[in-house]
DSSP file (Angstrom, degrees, kcal/mol; ACC not computed):
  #  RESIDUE AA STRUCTURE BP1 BP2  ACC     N-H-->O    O-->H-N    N-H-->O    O-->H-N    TCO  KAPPA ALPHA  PHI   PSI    X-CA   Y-CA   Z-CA
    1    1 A X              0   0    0      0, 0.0     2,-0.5     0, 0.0     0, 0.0   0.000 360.0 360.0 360.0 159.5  -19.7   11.9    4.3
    2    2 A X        -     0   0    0      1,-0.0     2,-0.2     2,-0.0     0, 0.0  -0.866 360.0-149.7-131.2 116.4  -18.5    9.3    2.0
    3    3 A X        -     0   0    0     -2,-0.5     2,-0.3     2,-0.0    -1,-0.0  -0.418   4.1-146.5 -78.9 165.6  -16.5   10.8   -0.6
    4    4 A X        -     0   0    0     -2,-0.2     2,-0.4     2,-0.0    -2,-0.0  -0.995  17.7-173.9-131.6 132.0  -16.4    9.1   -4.4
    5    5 A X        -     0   0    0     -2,-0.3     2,-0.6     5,-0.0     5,-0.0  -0.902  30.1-118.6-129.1 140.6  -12.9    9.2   -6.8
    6    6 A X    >   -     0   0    0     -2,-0.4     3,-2.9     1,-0.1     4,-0.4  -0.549  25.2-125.1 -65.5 119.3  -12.5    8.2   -9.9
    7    7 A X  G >  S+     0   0    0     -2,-0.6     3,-0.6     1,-0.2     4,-0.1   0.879 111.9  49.5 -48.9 -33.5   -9.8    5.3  -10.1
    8    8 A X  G 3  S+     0   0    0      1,-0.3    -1,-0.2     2,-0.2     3,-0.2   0.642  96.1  69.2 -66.0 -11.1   -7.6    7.1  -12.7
    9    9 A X  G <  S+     0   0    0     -3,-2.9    -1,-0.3     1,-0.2    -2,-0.1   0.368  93.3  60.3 -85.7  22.5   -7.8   10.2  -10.4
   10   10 A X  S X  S+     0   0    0     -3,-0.6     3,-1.8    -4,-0.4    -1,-0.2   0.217  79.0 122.9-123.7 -12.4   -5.4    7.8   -7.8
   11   11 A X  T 3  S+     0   0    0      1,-0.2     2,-1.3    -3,-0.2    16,-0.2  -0.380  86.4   4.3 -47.4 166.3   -2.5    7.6  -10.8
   12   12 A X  T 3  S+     0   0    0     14,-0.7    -1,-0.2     1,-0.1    15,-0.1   0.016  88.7 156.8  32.2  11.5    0.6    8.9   -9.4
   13   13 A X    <   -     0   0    0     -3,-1.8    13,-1.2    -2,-1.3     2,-0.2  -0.260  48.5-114.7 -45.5 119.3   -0.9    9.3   -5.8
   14   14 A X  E     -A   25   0A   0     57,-0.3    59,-0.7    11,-0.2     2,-0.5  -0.552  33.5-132.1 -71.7 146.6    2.3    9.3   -3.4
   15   15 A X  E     -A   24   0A   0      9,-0.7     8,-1.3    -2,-0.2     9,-0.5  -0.952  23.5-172.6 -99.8  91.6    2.3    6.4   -1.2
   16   16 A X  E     -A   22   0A   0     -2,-0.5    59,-1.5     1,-0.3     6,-0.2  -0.722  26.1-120.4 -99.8 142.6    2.9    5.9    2.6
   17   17 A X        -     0   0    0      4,-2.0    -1,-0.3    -2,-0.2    59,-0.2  -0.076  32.6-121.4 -59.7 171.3    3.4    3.5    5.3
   18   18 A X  S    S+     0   0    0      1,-0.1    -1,-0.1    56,-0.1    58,-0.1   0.639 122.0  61.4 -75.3 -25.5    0.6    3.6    8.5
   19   19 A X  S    S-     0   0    0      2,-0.1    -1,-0.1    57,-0.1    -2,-0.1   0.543 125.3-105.3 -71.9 -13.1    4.3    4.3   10.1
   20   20 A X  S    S+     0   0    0      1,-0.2     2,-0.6     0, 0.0    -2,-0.0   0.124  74.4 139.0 111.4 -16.8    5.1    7.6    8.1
   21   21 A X        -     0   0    0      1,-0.1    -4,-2.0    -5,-0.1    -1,-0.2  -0.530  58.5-115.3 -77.8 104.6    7.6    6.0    5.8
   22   22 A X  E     +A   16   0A   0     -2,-0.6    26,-2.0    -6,-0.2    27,-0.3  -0.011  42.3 168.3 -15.3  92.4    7.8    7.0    1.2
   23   23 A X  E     -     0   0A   0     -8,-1.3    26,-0.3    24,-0.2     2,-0.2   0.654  43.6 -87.0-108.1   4.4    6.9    3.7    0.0
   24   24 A X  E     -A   15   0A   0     -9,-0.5    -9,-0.7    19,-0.1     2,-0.3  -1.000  45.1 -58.7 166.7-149.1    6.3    4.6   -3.6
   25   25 A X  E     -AB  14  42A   0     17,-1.1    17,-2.3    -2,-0.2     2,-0.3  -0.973  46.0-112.6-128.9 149.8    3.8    6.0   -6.5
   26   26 A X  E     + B   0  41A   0    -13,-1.2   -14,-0.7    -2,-0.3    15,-0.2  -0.785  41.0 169.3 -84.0 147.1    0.7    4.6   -7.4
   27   27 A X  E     -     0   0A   0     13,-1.8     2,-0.3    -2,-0.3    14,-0.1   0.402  60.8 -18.4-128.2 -33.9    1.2    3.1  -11.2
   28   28 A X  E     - B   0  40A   0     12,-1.3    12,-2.5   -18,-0.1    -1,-0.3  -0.903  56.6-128.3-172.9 145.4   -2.0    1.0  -11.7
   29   29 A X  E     - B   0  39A   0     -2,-0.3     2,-0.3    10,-0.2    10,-0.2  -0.765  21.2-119.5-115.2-175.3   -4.9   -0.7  -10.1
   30   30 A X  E     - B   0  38A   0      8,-1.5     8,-0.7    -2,-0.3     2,-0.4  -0.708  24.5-147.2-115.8 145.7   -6.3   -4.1  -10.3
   31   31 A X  E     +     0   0A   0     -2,-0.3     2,-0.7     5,-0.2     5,-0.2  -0.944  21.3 172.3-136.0  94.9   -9.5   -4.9  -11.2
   32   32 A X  E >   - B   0  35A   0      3,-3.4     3,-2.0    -2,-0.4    -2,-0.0  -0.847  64.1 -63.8-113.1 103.2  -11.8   -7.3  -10.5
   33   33 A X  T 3  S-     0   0    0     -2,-0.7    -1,-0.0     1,-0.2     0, 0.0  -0.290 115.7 -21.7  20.1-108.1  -14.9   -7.0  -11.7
   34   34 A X  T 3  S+     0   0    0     -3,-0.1     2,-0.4     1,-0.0    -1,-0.2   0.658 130.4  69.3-104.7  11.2  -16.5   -4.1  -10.4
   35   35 A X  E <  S-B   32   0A   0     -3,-2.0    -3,-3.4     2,-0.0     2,-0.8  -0.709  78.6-118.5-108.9 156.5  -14.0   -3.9   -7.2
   36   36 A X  E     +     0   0A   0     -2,-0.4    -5,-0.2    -5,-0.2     3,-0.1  -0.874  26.4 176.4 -86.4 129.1   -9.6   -3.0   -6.7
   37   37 A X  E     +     0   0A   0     -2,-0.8    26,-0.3    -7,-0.2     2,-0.3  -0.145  61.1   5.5 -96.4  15.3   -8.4   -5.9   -5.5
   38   38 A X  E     -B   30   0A   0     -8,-0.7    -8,-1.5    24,-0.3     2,-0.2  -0.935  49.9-136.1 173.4 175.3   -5.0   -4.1   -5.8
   39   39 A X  E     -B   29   0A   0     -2,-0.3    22,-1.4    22,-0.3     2,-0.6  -0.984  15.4-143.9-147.6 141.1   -2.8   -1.7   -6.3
   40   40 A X  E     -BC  28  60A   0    -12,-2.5   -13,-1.8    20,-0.3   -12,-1.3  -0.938  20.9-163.0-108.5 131.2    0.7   -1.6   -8.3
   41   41 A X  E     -BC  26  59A   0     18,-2.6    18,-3.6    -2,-0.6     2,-0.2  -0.974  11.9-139.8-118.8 140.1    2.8    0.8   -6.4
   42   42 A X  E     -BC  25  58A   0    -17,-2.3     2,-1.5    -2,-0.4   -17,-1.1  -0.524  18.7-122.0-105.3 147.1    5.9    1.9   -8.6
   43   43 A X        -     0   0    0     14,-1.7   -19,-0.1    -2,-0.2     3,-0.1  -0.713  41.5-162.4-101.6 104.6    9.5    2.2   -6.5
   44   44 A X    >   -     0   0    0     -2,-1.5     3,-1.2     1,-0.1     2,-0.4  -0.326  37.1 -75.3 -81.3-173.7   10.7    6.1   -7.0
   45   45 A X  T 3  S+     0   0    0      1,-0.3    -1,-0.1     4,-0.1     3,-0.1  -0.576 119.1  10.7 -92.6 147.9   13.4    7.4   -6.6
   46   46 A X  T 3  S+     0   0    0     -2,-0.4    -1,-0.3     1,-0.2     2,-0.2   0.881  98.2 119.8  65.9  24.3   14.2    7.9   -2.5
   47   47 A X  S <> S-     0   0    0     -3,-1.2     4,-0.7     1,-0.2     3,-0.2  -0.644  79.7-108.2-102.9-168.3   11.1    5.7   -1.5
   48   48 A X  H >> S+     0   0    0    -26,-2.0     3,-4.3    -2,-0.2     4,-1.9   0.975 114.4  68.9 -69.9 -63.0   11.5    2.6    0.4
   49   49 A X  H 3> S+     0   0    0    -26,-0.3     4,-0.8     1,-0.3    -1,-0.2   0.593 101.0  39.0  -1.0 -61.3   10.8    0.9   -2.3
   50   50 A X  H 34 S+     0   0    0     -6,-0.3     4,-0.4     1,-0.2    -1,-0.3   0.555 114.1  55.6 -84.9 -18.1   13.9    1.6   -4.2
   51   51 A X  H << S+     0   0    0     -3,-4.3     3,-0.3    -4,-0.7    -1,-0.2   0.883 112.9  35.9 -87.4 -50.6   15.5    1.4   -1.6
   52   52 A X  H  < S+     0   0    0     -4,-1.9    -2,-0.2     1,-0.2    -3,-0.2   0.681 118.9  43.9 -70.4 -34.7   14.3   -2.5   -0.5
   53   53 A X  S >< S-     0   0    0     -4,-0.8     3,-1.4    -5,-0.3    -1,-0.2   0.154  77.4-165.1-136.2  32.5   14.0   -4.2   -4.2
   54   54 A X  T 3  S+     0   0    0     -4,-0.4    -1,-0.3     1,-0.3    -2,-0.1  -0.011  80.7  11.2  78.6-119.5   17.0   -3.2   -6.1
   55   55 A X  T 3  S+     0   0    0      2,-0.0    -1,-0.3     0, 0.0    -2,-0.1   0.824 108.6 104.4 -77.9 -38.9   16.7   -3.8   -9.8
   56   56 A X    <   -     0   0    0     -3,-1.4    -3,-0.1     1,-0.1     3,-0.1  -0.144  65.8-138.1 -58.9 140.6   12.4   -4.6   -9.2
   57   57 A X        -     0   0    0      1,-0.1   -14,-1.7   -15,-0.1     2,-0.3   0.587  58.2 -73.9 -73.7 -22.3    9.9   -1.9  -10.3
   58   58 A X  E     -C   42   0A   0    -16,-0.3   -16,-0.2    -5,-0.1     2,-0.2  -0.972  52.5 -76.3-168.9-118.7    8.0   -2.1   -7.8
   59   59 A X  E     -C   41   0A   0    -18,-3.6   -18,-2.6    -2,-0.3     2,-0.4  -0.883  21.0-126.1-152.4 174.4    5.2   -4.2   -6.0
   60   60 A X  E     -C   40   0A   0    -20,-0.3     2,-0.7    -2,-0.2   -20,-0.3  -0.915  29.0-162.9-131.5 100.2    1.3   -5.1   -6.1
   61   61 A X        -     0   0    0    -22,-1.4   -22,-0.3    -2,-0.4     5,-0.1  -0.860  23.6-117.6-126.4 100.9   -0.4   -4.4   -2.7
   62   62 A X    >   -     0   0    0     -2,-0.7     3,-2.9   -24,-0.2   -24,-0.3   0.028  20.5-119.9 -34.0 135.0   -3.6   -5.9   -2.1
   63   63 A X  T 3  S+     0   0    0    -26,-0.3   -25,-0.1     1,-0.3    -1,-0.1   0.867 110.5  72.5 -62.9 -38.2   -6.8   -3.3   -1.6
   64   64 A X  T 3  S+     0   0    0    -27,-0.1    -1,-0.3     0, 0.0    -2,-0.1   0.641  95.8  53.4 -63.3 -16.8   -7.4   -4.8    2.0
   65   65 A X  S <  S+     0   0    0     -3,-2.9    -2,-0.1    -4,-0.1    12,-0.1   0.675  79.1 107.2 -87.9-105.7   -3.7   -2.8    3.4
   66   66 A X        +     0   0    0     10,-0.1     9,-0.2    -5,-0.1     8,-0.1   0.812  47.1 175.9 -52.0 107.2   -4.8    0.1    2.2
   67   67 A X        +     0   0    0      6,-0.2     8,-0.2     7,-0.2     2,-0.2   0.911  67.2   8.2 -66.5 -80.2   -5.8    2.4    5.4
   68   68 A X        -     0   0    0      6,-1.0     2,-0.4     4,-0.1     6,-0.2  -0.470  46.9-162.5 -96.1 140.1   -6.8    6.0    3.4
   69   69 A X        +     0   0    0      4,-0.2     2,-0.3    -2,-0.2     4,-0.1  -0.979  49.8 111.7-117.5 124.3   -7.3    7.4   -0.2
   70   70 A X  S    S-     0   0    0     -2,-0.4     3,-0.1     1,-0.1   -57,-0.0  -0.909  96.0 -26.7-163.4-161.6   -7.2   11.1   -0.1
   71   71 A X  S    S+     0   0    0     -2,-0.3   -57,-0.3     1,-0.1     2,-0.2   0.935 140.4   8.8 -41.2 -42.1   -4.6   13.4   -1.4
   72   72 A X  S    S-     0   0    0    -59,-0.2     2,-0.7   -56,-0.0   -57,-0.2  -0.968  84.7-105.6-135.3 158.0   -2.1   10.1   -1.0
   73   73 A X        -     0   0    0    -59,-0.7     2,-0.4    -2,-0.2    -4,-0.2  -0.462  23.8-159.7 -74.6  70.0   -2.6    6.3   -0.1
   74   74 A X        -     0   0    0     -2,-0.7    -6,-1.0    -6,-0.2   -57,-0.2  -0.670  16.7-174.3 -79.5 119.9   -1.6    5.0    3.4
   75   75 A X        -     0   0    0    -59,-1.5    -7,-0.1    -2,-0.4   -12,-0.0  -0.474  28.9 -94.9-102.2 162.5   -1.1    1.5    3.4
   76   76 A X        -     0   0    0     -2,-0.2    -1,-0.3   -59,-0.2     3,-0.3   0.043  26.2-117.9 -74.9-162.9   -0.4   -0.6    6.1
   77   77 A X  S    S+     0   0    0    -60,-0.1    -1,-0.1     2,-0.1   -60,-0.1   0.330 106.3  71.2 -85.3  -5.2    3.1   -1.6    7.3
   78   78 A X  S    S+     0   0    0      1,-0.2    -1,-0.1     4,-0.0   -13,-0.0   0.926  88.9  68.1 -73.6 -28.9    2.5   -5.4    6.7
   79   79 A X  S    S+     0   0    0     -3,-0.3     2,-0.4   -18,-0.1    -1,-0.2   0.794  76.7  95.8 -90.5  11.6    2.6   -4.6    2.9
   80   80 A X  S    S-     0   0    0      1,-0.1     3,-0.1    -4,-0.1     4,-0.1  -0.548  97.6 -79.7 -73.3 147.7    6.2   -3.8    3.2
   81   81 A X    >   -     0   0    0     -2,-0.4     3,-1.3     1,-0.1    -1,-0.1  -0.253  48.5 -99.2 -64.9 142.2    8.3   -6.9    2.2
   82   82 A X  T 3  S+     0   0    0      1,-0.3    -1,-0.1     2,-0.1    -4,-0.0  -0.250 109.7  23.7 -72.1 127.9    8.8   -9.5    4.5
   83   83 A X  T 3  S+     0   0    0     -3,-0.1    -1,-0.3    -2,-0.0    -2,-0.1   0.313 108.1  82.4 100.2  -1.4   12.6   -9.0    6.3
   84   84 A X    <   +     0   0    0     -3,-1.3    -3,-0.1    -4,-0.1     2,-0.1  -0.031  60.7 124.4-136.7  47.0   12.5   -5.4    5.5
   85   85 A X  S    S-     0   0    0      4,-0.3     3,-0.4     1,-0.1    -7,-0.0  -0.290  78.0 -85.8 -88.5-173.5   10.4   -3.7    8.4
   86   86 A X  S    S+     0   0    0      1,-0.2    -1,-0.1    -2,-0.1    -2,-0.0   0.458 105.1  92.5 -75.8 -32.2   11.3   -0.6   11.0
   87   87 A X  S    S-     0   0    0      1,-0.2    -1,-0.2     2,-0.1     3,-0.1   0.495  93.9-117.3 -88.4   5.3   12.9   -3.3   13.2
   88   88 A X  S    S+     0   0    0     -3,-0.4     2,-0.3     1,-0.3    -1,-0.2   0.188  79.6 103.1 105.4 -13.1   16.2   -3.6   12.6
   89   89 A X              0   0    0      1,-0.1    -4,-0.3     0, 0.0    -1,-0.3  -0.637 360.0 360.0-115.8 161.0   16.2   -7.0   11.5
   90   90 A X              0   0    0     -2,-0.3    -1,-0.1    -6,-0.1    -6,-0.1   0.158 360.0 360.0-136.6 360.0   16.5   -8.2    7.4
């Protein structure tokens, strides 16, 4: 059954890779007429985020990564920034 959320009820939702990895808080979504075309995910403290973009507050992750909305947001791993995946490489 196809649950229904209010978009403000997604504020401050913690944020996770499809890989298991803290990638932030949700901060705001994007709006496009009557669909999110996004999401602003806010870099906490001890997420990837913070970890990955320094001085930057965080990032804007198109609705189409997003695997799950539930108690928290699993995104995919593509929306992590490019050079700063699982693989070792930067």
């Amino acid at each position: 059954m196809l649950k229904m959320k209010k978009v403000s009820e997604a504020y401050d939702l913690k944020v996770f890779t499809d890989a298991g990895d803290y990638f932030g808080d949700i901060e705001d979504s994007i709006v496009s007429g009557n669909k999110i075309s996004g999401w602003k995910i806010k870099a906490t403290k001890n997420s990837f985020l913070s970890k990955v973009l320094g001085s930057a507050k965080g990032v804007i992750v198109p609705h189409q990564l997003v695997r799950a909305v539930g108690d928290i947001l699993i995104i995919s791993r593509n929306a992590v920034p490019a050079g700063h995946g699982d693989d070792g490489e930067e």
